[in-house]
N, CA and C atoms as a LAMMPS dump frame, in Angstrom:
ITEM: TIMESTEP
0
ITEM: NUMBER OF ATOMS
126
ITEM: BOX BOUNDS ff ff ff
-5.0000000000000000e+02 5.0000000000000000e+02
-5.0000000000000000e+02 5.0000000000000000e+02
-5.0000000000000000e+02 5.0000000000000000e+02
ITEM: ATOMS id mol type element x y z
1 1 1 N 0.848 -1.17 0
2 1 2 C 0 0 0
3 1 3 C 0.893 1.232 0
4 2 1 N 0.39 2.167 -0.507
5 2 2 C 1.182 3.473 -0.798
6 2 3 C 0.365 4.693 -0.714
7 3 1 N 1.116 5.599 0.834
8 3 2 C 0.239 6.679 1.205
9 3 3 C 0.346 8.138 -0.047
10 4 1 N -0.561 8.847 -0.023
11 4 2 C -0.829 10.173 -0.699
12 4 3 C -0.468 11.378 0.569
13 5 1 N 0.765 11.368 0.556
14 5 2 C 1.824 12.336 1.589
15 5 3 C 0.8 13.652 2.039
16 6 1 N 0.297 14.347 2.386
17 6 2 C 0.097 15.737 2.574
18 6 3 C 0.787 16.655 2.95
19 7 1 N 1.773 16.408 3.659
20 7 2 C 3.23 17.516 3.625
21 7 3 C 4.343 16.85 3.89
22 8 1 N 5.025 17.344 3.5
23 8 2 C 6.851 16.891 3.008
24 8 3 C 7.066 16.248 4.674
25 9 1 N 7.854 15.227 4.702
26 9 2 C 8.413 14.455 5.754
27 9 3 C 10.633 14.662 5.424
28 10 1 N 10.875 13.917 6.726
29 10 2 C 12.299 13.832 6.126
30 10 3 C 12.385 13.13 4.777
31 11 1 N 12.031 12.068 4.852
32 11 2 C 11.801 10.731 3.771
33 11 3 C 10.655 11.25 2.377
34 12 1 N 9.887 11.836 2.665
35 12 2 C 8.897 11.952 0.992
36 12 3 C 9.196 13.789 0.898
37 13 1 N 8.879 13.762 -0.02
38 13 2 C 9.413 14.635 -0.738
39 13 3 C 8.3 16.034 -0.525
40 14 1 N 6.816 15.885 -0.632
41 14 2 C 6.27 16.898 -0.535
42 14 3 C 4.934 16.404 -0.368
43 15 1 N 3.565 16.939 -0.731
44 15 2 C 2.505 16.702 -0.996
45 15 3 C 1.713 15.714 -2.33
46 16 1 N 1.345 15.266 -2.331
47 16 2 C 0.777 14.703 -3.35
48 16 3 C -0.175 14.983 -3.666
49 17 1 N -0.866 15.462 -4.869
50 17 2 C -2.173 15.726 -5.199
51 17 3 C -3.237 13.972 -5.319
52 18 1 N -4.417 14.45 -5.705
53 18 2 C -5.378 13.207 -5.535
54 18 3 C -5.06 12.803 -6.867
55 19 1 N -5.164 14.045 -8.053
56 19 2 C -4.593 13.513 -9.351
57 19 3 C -3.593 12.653 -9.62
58 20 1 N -2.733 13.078 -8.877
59 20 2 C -1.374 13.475 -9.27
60 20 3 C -0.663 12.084 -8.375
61 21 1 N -1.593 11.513 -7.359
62 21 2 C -1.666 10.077 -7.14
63 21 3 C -2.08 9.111 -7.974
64 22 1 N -3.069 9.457 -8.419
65 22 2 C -4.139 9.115 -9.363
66 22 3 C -3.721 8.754 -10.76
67 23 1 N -2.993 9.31 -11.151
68 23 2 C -1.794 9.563 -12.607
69 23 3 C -0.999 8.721 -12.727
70 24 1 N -0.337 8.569 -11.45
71 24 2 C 1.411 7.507 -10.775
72 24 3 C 0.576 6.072 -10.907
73 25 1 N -0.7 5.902 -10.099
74 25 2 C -1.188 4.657 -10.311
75 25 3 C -1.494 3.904 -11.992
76 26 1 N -2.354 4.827 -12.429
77 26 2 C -2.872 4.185 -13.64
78 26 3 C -0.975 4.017 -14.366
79 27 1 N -0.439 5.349 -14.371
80 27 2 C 1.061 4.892 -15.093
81 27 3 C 1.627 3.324 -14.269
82 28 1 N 1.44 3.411 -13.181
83 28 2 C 2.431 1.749 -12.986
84 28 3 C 1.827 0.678 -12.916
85 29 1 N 0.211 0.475 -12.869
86 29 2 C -0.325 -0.86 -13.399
87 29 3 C -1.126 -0.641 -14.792
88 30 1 N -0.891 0.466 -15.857
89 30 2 C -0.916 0.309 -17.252
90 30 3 C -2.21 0.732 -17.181
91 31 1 N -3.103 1.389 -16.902
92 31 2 C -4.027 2.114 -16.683
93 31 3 C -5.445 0.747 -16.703
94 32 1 N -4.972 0.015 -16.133
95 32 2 C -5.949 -0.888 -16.255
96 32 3 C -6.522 -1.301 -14.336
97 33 1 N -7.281 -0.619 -13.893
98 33 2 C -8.115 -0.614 -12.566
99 33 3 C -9.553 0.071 -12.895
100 34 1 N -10.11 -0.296 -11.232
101 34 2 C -11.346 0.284 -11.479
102 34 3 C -11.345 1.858 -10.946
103 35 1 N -11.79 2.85 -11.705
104 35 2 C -11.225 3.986 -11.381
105 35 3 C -12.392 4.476 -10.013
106 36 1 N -13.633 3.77 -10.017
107 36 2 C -14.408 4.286 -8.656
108 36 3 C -13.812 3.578 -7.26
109 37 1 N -13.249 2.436 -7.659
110 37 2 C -12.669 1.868 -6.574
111 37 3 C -11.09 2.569 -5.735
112 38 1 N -10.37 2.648 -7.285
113 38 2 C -9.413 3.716 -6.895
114 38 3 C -9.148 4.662 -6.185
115 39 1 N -10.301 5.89 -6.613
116 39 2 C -10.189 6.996 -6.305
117 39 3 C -10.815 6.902 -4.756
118 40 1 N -11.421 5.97 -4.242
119 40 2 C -12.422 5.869 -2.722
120 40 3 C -10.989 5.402 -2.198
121 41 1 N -10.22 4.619 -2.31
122 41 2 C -8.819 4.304 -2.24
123 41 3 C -7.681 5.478 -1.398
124 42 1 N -7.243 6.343 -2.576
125 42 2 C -6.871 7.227 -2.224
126 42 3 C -7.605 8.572 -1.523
């Protein structure tokens, strides 16, 4: 499982948008999920 950061830690880098989570997913399992399940997800 992989959190959607809301502000920068030592370790992550910054904030993550819902998109912009949303984007990273469909890019690394090939845009193939269910996107209502997803997005309740993140």
């Amino acid at each position: 499982m992989r959190c959607a950061p809301s502000t920068a830690t030592e370790i992550l880098t910054g904030p993550d948008s819902e998109e912009a989570f949303f984007d990273d997913l469909l890019r690394v399992i090939g845009g193939q999920t269910n996107e209502e399940l997803a997005r309740h997800m993140i």
